[in-house]
Rosetta silent file (secondary structure, phi, psi, omega in degrees, C-alpha in Angstrom):
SEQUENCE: XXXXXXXXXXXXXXXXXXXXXXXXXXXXXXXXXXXXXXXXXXXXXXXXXXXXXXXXXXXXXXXXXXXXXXXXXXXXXXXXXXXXXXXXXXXXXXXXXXXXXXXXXXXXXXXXXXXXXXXXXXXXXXXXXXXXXXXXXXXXXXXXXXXXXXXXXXXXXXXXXXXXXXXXXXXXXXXXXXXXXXXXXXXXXXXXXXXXXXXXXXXXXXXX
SCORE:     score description
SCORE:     0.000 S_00000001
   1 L     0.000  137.659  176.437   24.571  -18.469   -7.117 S_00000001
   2 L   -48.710  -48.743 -176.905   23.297  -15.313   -8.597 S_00000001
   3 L  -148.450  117.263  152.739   19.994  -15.995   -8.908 S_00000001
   4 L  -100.513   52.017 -158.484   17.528  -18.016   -7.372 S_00000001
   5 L   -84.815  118.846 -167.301   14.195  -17.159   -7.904 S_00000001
   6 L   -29.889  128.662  152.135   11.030  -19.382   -6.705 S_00000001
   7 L   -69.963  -22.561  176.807    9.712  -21.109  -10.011 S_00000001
   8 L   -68.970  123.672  159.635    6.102  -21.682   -8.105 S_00000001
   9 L   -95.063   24.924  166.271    3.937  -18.602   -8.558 S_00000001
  10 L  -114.200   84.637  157.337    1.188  -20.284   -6.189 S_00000001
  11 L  -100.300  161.851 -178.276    1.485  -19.025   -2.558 S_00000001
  12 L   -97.210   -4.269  171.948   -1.217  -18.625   -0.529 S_00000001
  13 L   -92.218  157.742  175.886   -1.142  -15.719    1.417 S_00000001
  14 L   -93.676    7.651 -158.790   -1.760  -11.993   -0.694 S_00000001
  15 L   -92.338  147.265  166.037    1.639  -10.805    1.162 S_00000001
  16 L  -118.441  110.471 -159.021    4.061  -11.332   -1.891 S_00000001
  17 L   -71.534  135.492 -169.543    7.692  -11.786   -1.061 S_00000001
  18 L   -60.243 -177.905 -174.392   10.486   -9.892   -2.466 S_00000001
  19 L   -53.487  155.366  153.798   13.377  -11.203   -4.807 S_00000001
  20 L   -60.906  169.672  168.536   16.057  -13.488   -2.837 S_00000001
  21 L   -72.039  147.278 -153.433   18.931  -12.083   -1.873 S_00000001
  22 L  -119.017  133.892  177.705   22.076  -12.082   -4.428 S_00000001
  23 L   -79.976   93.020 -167.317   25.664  -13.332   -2.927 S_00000001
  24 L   -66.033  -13.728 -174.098   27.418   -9.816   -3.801 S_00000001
  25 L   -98.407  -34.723 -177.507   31.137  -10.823   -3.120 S_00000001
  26 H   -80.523    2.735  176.063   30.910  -14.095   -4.933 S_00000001
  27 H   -90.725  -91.526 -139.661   28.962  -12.237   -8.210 S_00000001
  28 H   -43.663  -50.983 -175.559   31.879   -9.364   -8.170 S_00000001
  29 H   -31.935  -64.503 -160.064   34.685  -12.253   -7.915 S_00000001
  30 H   -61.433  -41.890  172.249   33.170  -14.115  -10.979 S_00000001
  31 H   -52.741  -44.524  160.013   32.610  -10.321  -12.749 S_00000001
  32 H   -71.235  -11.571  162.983   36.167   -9.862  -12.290 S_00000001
  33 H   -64.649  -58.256 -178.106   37.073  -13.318  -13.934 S_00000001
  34 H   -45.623  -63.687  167.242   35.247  -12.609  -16.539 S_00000001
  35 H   -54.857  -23.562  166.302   36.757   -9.735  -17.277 S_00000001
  36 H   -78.506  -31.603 -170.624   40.240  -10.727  -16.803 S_00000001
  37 H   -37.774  -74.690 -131.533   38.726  -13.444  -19.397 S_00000001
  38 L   -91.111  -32.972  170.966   37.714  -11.034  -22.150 S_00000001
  39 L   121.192    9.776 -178.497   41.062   -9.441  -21.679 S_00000001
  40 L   -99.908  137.194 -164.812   40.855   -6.001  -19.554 S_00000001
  41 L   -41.983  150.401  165.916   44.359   -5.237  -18.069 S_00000001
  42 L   -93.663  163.059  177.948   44.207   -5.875  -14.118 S_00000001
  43 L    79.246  -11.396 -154.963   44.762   -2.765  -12.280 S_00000001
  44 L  -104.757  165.901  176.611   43.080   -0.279  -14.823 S_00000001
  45 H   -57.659  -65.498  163.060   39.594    1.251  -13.686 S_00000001
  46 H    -7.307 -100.633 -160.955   37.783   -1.350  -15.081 S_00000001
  47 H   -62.521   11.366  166.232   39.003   -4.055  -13.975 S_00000001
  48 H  -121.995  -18.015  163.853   38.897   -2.419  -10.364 S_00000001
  49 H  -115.506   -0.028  178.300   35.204   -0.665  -10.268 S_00000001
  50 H   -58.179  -44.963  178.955   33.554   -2.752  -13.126 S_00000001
  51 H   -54.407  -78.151 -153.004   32.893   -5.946  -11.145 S_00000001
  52 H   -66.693  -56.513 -166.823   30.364   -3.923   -8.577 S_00000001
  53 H   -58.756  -72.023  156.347   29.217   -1.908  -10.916 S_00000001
  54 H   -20.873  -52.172 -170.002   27.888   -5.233  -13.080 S_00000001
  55 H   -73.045  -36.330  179.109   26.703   -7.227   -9.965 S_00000001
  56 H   -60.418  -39.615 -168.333   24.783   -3.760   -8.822 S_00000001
  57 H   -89.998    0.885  161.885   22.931   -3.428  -12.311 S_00000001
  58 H   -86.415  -23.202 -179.180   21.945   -7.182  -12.190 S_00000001
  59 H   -72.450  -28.334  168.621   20.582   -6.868   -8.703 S_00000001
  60 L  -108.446   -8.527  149.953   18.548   -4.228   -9.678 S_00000001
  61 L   -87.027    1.150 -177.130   17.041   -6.072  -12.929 S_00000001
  62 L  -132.489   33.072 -170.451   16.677   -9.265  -10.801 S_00000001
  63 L  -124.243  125.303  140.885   15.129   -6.939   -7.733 S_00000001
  64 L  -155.146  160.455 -140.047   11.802   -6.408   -6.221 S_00000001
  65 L   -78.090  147.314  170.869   10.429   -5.130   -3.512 S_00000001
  66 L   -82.140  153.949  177.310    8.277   -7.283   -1.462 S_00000001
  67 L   162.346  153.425 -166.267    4.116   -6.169   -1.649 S_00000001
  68 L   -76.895   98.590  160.288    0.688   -7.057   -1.416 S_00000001
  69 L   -65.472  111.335 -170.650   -1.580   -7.974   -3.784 S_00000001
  70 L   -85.020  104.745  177.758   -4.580   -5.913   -2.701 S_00000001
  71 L   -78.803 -158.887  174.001   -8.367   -7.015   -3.681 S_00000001
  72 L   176.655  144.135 -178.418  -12.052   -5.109   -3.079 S_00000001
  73 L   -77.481  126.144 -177.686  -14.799   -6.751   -3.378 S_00000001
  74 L   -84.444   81.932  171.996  -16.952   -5.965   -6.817 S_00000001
  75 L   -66.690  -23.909 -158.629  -19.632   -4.278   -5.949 S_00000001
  76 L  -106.147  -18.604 -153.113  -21.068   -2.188   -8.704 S_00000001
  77 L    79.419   39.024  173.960  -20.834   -5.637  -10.789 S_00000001
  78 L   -38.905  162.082  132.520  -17.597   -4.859  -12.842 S_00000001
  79 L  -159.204  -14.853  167.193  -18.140   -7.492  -15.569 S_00000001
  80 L   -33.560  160.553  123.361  -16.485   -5.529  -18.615 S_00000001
  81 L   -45.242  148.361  172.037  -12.965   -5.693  -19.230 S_00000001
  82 L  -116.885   98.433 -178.476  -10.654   -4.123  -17.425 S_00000001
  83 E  -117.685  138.260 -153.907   -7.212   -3.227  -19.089 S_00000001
  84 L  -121.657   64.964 -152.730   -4.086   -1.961  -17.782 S_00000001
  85 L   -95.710  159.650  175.927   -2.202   -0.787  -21.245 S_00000001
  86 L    57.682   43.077  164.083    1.466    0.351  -21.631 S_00000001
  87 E  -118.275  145.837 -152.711    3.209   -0.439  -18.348 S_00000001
  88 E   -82.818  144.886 -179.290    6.774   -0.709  -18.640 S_00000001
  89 E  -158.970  150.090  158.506    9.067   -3.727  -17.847 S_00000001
  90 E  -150.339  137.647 -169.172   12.598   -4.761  -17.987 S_00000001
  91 E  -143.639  163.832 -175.945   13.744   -8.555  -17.704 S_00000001
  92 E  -101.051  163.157 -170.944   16.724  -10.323  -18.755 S_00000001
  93 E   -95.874  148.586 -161.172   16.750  -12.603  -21.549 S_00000001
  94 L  -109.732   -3.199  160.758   18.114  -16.608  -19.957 S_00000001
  95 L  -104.012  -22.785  171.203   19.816  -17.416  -22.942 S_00000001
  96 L  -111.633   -3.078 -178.951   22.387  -14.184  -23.128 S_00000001
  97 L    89.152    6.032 -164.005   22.339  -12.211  -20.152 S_00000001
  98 L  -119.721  158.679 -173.181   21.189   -9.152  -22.183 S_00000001
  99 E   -82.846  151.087  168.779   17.948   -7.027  -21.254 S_00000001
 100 E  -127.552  120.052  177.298   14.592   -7.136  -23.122 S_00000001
 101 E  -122.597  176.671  169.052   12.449   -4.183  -22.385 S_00000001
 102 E   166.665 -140.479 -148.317    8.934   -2.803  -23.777 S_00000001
 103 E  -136.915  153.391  178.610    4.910   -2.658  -22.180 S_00000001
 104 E  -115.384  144.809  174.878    2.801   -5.109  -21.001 S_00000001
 105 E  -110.089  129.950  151.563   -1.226   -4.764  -21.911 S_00000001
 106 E  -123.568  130.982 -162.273   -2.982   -6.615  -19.021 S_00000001
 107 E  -133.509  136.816 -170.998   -6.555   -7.274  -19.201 S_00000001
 108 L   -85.846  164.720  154.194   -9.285   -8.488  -16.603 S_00000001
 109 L  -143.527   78.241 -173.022  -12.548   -9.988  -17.047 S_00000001
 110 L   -74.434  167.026 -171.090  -13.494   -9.782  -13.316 S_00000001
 111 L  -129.855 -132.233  174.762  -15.839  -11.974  -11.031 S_00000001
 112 L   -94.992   34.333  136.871  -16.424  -11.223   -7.384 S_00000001
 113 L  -145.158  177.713 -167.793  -13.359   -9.337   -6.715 S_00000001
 114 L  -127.849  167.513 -175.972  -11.376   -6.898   -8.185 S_00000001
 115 L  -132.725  112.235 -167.052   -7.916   -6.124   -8.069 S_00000001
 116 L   -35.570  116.168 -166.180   -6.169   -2.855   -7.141 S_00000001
 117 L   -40.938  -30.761  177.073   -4.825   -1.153  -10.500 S_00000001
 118 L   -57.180  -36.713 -146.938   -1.298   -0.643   -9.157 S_00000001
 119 H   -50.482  -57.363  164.623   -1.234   -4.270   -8.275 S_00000001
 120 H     2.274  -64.740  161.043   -1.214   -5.134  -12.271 S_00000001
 121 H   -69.781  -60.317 -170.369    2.111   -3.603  -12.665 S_00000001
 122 H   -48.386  -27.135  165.820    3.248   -4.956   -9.739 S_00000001
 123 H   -29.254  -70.824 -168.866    2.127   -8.121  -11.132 S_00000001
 124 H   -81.508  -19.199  176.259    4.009   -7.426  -13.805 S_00000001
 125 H   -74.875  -37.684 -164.054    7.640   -5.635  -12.149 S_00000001
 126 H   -65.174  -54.188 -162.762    7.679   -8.905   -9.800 S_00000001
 127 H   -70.988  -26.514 -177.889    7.626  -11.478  -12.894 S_00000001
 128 H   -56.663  -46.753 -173.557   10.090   -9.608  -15.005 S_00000001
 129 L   -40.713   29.347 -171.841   12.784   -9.453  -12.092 S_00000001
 130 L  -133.369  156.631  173.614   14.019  -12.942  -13.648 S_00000001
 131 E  -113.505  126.662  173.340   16.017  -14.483  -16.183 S_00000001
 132 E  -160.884 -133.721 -170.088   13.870  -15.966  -18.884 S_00000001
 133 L  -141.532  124.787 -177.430   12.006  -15.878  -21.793 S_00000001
 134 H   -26.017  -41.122 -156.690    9.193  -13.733  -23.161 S_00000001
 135 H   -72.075  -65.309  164.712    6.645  -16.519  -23.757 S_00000001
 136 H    -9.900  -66.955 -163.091    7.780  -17.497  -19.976 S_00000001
 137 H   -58.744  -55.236 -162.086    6.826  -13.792  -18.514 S_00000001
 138 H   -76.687  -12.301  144.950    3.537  -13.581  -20.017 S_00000001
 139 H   -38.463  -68.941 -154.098    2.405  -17.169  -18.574 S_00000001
 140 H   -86.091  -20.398  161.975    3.306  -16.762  -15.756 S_00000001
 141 H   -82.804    9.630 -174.882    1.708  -13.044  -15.031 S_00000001
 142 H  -105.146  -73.159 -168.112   -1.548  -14.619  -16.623 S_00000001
 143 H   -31.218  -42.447  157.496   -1.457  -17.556  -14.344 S_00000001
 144 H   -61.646  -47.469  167.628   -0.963  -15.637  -11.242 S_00000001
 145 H   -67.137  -41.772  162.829   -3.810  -13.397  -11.916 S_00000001
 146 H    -3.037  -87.056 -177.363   -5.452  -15.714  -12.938 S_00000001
 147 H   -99.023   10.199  165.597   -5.526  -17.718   -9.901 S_00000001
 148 H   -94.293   -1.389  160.812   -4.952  -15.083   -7.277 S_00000001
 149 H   -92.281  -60.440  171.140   -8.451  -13.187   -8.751 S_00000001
 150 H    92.477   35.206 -158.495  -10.098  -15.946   -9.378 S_00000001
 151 L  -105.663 -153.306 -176.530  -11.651  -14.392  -12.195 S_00000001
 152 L   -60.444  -89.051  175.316  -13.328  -14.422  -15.810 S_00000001
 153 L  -154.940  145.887  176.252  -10.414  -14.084  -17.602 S_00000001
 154 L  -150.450  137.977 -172.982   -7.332  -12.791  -18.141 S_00000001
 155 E  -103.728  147.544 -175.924   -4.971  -11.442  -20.942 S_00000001
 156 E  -139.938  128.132  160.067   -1.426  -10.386  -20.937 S_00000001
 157 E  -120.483  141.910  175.681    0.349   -9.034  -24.628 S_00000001
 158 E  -132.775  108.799  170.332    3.727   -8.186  -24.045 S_00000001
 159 E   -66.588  111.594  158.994    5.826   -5.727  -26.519 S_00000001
 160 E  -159.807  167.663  176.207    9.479   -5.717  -26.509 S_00000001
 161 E  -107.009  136.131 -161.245   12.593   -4.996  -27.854 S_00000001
 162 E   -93.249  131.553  176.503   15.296   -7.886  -27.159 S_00000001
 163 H   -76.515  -39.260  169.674   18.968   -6.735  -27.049 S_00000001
 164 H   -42.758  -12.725 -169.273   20.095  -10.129  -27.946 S_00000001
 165 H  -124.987  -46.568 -166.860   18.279  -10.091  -31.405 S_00000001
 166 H   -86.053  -13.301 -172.226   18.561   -5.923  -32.154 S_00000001
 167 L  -106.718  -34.994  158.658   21.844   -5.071  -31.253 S_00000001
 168 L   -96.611  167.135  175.945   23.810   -8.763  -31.801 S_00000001
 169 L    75.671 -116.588 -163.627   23.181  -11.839  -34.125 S_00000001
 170 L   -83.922   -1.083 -161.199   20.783  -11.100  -36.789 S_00000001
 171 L    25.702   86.983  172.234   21.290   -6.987  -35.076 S_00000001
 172 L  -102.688   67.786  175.359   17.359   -6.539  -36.745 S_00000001
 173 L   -63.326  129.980 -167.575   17.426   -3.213  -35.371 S_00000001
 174 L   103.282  -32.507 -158.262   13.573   -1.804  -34.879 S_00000001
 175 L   -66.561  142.386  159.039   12.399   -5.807  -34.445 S_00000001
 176 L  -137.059  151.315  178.735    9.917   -5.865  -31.688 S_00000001
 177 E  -109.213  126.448 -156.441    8.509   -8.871  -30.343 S_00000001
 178 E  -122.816  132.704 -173.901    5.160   -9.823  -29.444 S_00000001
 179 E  -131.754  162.697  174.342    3.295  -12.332  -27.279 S_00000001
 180 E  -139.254  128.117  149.643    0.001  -13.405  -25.917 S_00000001
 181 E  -148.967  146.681 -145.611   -1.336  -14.901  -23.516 S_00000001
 182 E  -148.643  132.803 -147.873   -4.385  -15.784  -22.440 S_00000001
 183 L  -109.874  141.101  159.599   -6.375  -17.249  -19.570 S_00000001
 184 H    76.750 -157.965  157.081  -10.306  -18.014  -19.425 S_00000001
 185 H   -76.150   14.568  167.088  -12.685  -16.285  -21.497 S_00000001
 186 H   -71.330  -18.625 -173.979   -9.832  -13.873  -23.199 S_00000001
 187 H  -100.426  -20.239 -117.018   -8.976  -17.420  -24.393 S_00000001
 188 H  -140.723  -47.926 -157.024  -11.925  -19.025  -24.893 S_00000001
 189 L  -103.089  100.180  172.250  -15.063  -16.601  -25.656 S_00000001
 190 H   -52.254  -48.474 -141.602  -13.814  -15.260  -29.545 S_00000001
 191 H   -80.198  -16.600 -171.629  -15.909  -12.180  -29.100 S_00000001
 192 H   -97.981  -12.126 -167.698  -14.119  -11.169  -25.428 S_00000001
 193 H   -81.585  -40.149 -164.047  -10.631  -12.600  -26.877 S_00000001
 194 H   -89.919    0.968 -138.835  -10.902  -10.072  -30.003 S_00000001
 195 H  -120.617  -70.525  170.606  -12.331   -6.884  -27.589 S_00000001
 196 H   -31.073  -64.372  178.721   -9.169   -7.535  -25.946 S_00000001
 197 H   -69.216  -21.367  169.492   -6.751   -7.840  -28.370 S_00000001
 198 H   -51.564  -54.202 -173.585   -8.314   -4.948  -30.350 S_00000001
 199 H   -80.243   -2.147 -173.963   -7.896   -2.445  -27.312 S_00000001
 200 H   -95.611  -30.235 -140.397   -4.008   -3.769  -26.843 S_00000001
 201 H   -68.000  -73.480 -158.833   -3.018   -3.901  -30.409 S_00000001
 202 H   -48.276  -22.390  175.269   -2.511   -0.355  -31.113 S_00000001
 203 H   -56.884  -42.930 -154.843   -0.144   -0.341  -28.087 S_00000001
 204 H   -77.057  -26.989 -156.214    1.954   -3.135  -29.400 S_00000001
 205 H   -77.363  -32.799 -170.533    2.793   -1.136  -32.595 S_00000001
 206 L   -82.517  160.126 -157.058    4.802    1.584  -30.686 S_00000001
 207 L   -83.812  141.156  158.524    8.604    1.485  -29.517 S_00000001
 208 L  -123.267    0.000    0.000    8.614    1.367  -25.501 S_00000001
């Protein structure tokens, strides 16, 4: 099977494990059915470097790295937000196989610890590395910080453009799509919900 990917985002350890492993001769088989499918001649370049070439670019949209989410103890008394705007993601869309990319805004309300700035993105590179659904990604990167901070609150808006909607179907070339979600007081407190959404907004407007 191509892809297996844990659906629980609660382990307990801060070590975070990379992607499974992908069965590369039984992807390139089916990538060469498919293609005999669709109609490209056996024997032609295609149909003899195409298969690897397919199974390699899903393995590296359905890839990451194993790595730690690192904490620090809040000393100064963060209690502000904390936002994390414009970092870049590409995930595949689970009903066509085609990529949806754009920026994720992720925003903090910290308690007593804080969480190293890279980790955010990484946060966010691990959950994309799936086949799903927008609404899906940003849940499940709220949910994780959520309960691996152990914080205030936390917001995730996610920007993108879907190849399945601009380039096929309705092709609404230019559509970008937008989602929120929100954990704690980003959900809960209007005045910390709108401080949030205020500093992401302008982000959302631009092409990624």
């Amino acid at each position: 099977m191509l892809i297996a990917h844990p659906e629980n985002h609660r382990l307990p350890a801060t070590f975070i494990p990379g992607s499974p492993g992908i069965d590369v001769a039984a992807a390139e088989q089916a990538a060469a059915a498919l293609l005999a499918a669709i109609g490209v001649s056996a024997g032609s370049e295609a149909a003899d470097r195409t298969p690897a070439r397919m199974v390699a670019g899903l393995a590296e949209l359905l890839s990451c790295p194993a790595w730690e989410f690192t904490t620090f103890p809040n000393r100064e008394g963060q209690h502000e937000l904390v936002l994390a705007r414009d970092v870049p993601f590409t995930s595949l869309c689970a009903h066509h196989l085609l990529p949806f990319s754009g920026v994720a805004h992720v925003g903090v309300l910290p308690a007593a610890r804080i969480a190293g700035l890279s980790k955010l993105a990484r946060a966010v590179e691990a959950f994309a590395a799936r086949m799903q659904v927008q609404e899906e990604l940003g849940q499940q990167i709220a949910a994780f910080l959520e309960e691996r901070l152990e914080c205030r609150g936390v917001g995730v808006v996610l920007a993108a453009e879907h190849l399945c909607m601009t380039r096929r179907g309705v092709r609404a070339q230019g559509a970008e799509t937008v989602t929120i979600a929100c954990r704690g007081d980003l959900r809960d407190d209007p005045g910390a919900r709108a401080e949030f959404l205020q500093l992401a907004a302008p982000q959302t407007r631009r092409a990624a």
